[in-house]
Structure formats: structure tokens, C-alpha cells
C-alpha angles and dihedrals in degrees: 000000000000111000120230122286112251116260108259134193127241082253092053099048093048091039090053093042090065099027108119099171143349124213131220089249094057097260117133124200110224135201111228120223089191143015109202105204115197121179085271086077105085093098086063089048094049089049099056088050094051087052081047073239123150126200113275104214107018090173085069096063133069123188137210140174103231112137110052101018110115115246087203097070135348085245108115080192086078094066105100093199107081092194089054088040083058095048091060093039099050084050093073089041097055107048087035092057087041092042088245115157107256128192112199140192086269087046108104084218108054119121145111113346090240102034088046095052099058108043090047089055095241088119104076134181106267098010114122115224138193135200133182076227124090088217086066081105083079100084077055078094095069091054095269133133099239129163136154122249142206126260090261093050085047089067104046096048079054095053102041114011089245145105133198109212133154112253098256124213135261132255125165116198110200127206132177139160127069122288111240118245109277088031109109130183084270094059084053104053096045085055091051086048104047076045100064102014137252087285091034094120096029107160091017148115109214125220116202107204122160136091092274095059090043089050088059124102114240082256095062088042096056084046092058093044106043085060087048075103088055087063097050092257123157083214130330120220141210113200102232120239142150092319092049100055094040086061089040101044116092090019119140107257099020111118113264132195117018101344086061084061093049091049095051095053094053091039085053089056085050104083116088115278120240115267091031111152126238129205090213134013129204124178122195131185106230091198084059090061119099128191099288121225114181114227101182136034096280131082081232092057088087137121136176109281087249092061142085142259112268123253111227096208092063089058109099096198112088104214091046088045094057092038083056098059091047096051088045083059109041095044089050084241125146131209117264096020117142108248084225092060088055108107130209140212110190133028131205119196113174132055132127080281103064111355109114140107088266083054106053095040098056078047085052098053091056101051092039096124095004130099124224095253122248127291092017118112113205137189143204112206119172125219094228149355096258093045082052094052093044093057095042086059096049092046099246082122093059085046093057106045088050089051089056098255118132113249101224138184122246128296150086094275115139092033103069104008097216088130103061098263108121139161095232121245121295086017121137118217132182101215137182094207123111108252136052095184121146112285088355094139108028126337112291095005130148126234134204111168120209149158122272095259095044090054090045082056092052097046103066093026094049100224151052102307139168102243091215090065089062091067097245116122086207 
């Protein structure tokens, strides 16, 4: 008689079934379902020629230009950098020379690599995936390993359809309770964050279990999961269930008949078994999370939007102590503000992180009938194409240009700034991107990250607000 199989999380089952081999030293070889390709992989292009290598399995990979591409037209000719022109030209060079799918400025579907993937239905439950892009962590929400990698691993997954990488260690982060009304899937990620620390799950993969975590849309789950990274994870994961495969059925690219059928019975055997072991454990409250605001240049360095601004001098541990007092200064903040009397001067709504159609419209639904307040200069950027098109179909687009917010056209933009588009030195902006760290988003410039609604709240208040005061339940 066979004994039991040993109870296996949702990360283990999908680690061992693409596992080819493991080395003395720890390292596993493993097969890669699908290569994400964003306007930052030329390196990996250039190395392969210089090898007189091709890529081995062209059909796994999908490309995009994201990072440098310009939101205020389609026209690469508007980039002023020619280095970062190049990048997101050589893009298109290089996957149409190896047969690679390409989606281009004049492709309905281009966007954002993360945001691209999934609503096409190229992200799929129990695939690993693999991204030159640490926000790969993202696709995590639809039950796959995925993680980002460096130039040199972007090559060799090119060349050969495989990856090395060191077994990482489990963590499973458990929420449960409802989410008040104005508290959205950004505010929760930022609390588990600020819980366990910006390395808090350094060397592991995070599983997010609990019924708060069941009760959010596939786009809150793809929010939780893309700042994994934020928390020092290696991916986070979501175990797919009924809410997964009714986002993901229909989709492009999602497997239909029959092999849909045949998908769904090997997704359903996907999530952790009871009794799996952790390596770590956390457990949150979600009817202890408030909307979130940052007020440093960490993903840690946030508060709930009714309190004050830390004092340095009451934290006990040196080094956050002194990285306190730099981000203090650095951000023109002083000890003992209230977050709500900080004003701002520029607002970003879009990112892998929150731009998507879930995201603009609870925006949306904050600045109907208001006007962005004097002196603020807001944008709308939409995570893809296809998300664009979406919410000009449903009129947000109208809401938000009557508001006073710029309409754009798809891209990271604002997050990361590689493209030009920058919040100017000494500039404070509330932001739904990712990341506050110092000159993330311009030189010199200042970073509050937020959910959608809370930077819609900004936005025509002009300054740090608690969005349920506003009357939205957004």
C-alpha cells in the first residue's frame, strides 16, 4: 500500500511540475510556460547574437513596448532620448527577426507588460513566467509562479526555455474579515507591508490565503501580488478558483472546448492541500486596514491616511531611525503633520499596479461633479490598449477630462519616469504606481503612493484626504 502524498502548497506543486533537474549546490533548472519581453530586452538580444544563438521556443514568449514608449501620442519620435527611442525600437527588430508575437504601438492590445499578459489570457493558473521586470510577481494573482529576472537570465531563457534559480522558501500571509467601504486591495498590500517590512519575506515566495483575499476581484488580486516585490518576495501567489476562471474564460488567448475543460480540472488540483506546511505564517484583520497614504521612500514608510507624520526620534531601531530622517528630508516633511494637511502638486493614476479598468472607474466614481483643484496636474494613464478602450466606451474618459485630468495613451510612464515623463524636482505627487523611492519618479521628486480612489481624492482636493470623507464609497 502506497502511503499518502505529502500535503503540498499551491508554490510546490507548481515549483516540482517544472522542475527538469536540481544541482549539489540547491539550484533547479526550470522549464519556462511563458517569457514576457518589455523595450528594457535588448541586452538579452545582443547577447544571443553575439553566441550566433536563436531563441528555442519563440511561441513561449510575447513582447511589448511598456517602459520608454511616450502616453501622450503613439509617435516614438516624441521620445527625446535617442538611447531610450532605440530600446523600444530594437524591441520590434529583434522578436520580429526571432517570430516572436509582438504587440506595437498600432496593436489595440499593447500596454503594460503585466497588465497586457492577463487580460489577453497569456497568463495562465500553474504556468511559470518570467519577466526582465521585478513586477513580474504580478501574474502570481491567477495561481502562477511568476518572478522577474536579470539581462543575463533573459538570454538564457531565450536560448534554451529554461531558468536556474535557488528553491525559495514559503510564507503564507492570511487575511480575513471584510474591507470597509472606501478600502480597496492597494490599501491592503501596503498594511501587510508596513506588517512584516519592506524585506519581510526576503528569500520567499508569499501565499496570500483568507477570506479577504477570496472576496477580491482578479484586479485586486493582481494588485497584491505585483508589490509582493515591495515586500522582498521572490512571487506572491493567489490559489485560482471560481473568480479566477470566470476572468480568465473567453479571454484571447485562454484555452476554449474541450481544452478549456481539461485546464480547469488540473487548475482546480492547483490550490495548497490541507495540512501543507509554511515556513512562516502572518495573520491581518482586514476590518483593522484603513485607506493607506506613503510618507518616505519605502513601501514600509506608510500610515493610514488619519494619522501623523512619525517622529524619528521615537523609533528604537538605529538604521530606521536614521532612514527616517533622510526620507523626512528628502521628502520636506516635518515630524508630528497630519498626513491630511500635506499638499500635493502633481497626481498619477495609472501602473501595473493600478491601471486597469477596476482602477479608473473607482477613480471615476471620486472626481463625477468635482474639479481637480488649482494649481494640481493629474493624469489618467491606462494600463493597456484594450483597458483604454474599455473606459472610453464606458465614458470614464469623458469623466476625467471634465474633471481636469489628462486622457493618455498606454504605458508605464509616471512610475518609473524612463520615458521622460517626470514630476519636476521638489514636486509632490500622489501616485498609484508601486514604488516611493528616492527620485523614482523624476530627480528630486517627491512620492506618496495610494490607491486609485485616494489619488482621485487628492487630486481635486489638492492634498492628502481621506477619500470617505468625500462621500464615495469607491
Amino acid at each position: 500500500m502506497n502511503p499518502p502524498a505529502q500535503p503540498r502548497t499551491l508554490f510546490e506543486k507548481v515549483w516540482l511540475a517544472h522542475e527538469v533537474s536540481t544541482e549539489a549546490d540547491g539550484q533547479s533548472l526550470l522549464y519556462v510556460d511563458q517569457h514576457l519581453l518589455q523595450d528594457g530586452s535588448a541586452p538579452a538580444f545582443k547577447m544571443l547574437r553575439q553566441r550566433g544563438l536563436e531563441p528555442r521556443v519563440a511561441q513561449r514568449a510575447i513582447a511589448t513596448p511598456d517602459h520608454y514608449v511616450p502616453t501622450d501620442s503613439r509617435d516614438l519620435a516624441a521620445l527625446a532620448d535617442p538611447e531610450k527611442r532605440a530600446m523600444a525600437q530594437a524591441l520590434q527588430a529583434d522578436t520580429a527577426a526571432a517570430g516572436i508575437r509582438f504587440f506595437g504601438l498600432d496593436d489595440a492590445r499593447q500596454g503594460i507588460i503585466h497588465v497586457l499578459a492577463p487580460e489577453q489570457g497569456l497568463s495562465l493558473p500553474g504556468a511559470l513566467i518570467v519577466c526582465g521586470d521585478s513586477h513580474t510577481s504580478t501574474h502570481g494573482a491567477l495561481g502562477a509562479l511568476a518572478f522577474g529576472i536579470g539581462a543575463y537570465e533573459v538570454a538564457h531563457v531565450l536560448a534554451t526555455q529554461t531558468v536556474w534559480q535557488r528553491k525559495p522558501r514559503t510564507m503564507r500571509i492570511g487575511v480575513d474579515g471584510r474591507l470597509a467601504d472606501g478600502v480597496s486591495a492597494k490599501d491592503l498590500i501596503l498594511a501587510i507591508i508596513v506588517r512584516i517590512g519592506a524585506a519581510g519575506a526576503t528569500g520567499h515566495v508569499i501565499e496570500y490565503a483568507g477570506s479577504t483575499i477570496r472576496a477580491l476581484s482578479m484586479e485586486g488580486r493582481l494588485t497584491v501580488c505585483n508589490m509582493s516585490i515591495e515586500a522582498g518576495a521572490r512571487a506572491g501567489m493567489i490559489a485560482p478558483d471560481d473568480t479566477t476562471f470566470a476572468w480568465l474564460a473567453g479571454k484571447p488567448h485562454a484555452p476554449a472546448g474541450a481544452r478549456w475543460e481539461r485546464a480547469l480540472r488540473r487548475w482546480r488540483e492547483l490550490p495548497s492541500d490541507a495540512g501543507a506546511a509554511f515556513d512562516s505564517e502572518v495573520q491581518l484583520r482586514a476590518e483593522e486596514i484603513a485607506p493607506m497614504v506613503t510618507w518616505g521612500n519605502s513601501p514600509q514608510d506608510a500610515l493610514p491616511i488619519h494619522a501623523r507624520i512619525p517622529d524619528p526620534e521615537s523609533i528604537a531601531d538605529g538604521a530606521r531611525r536614521e532612514a527616517a530622517k533622510r526620507s523626512l528630508a528628502y521628502m520636506g516633511l516635518a515630524p508630528g503633520t497630519a498626513l491630511t494637511d500635506v499638499g500635493i502638486d502633481r497626481v498619477f493614476i495609472g501602473s501595473c499596479t493600478n491601471g486597469r479598468i477596476e482602477d479608473l472607474r473607482s477613480a471615476a466614481a471620486v472626481v463625477q461633479g468635482r474639479r481637480v483643484a488649482a494649481g494640481v496636474e493629474a493624469w489618467v494613464v491606462p494600463g493597456s490598449n484594450a483597458v483604454k478602450l474599455q473606459a472610453e466606451a464606458e465614458g470614464l474618459d469623458k469623466v476625467f477630462k471634465a474633471t481636469g485630468f489628462q486622457w493618455r495613451y498606454a504605458g508605464c510612464s509616471m512610475c518609473l519616469a524612463t520615458n521622460g515623463e517626470q514630476v519636476a524636482p521638489g514636486q509632490r505627487c500622489a501616485s498609484t504606481s508601486n514604488r516611493n523611492f528616492v527620485g523614482r519618479q523624476g530627480p528630486g521628486s517627491r512620492t506618496h503612493v495610494m490607491s486609485p480612489a485616494m489619488a482621485a481624492a487628492a487630486a481635486v482636493t489638492g492634498r492628502l484626504t481621506d477619500v470617505r470623507r468625500l462621500g464615495v464609497r469607491a
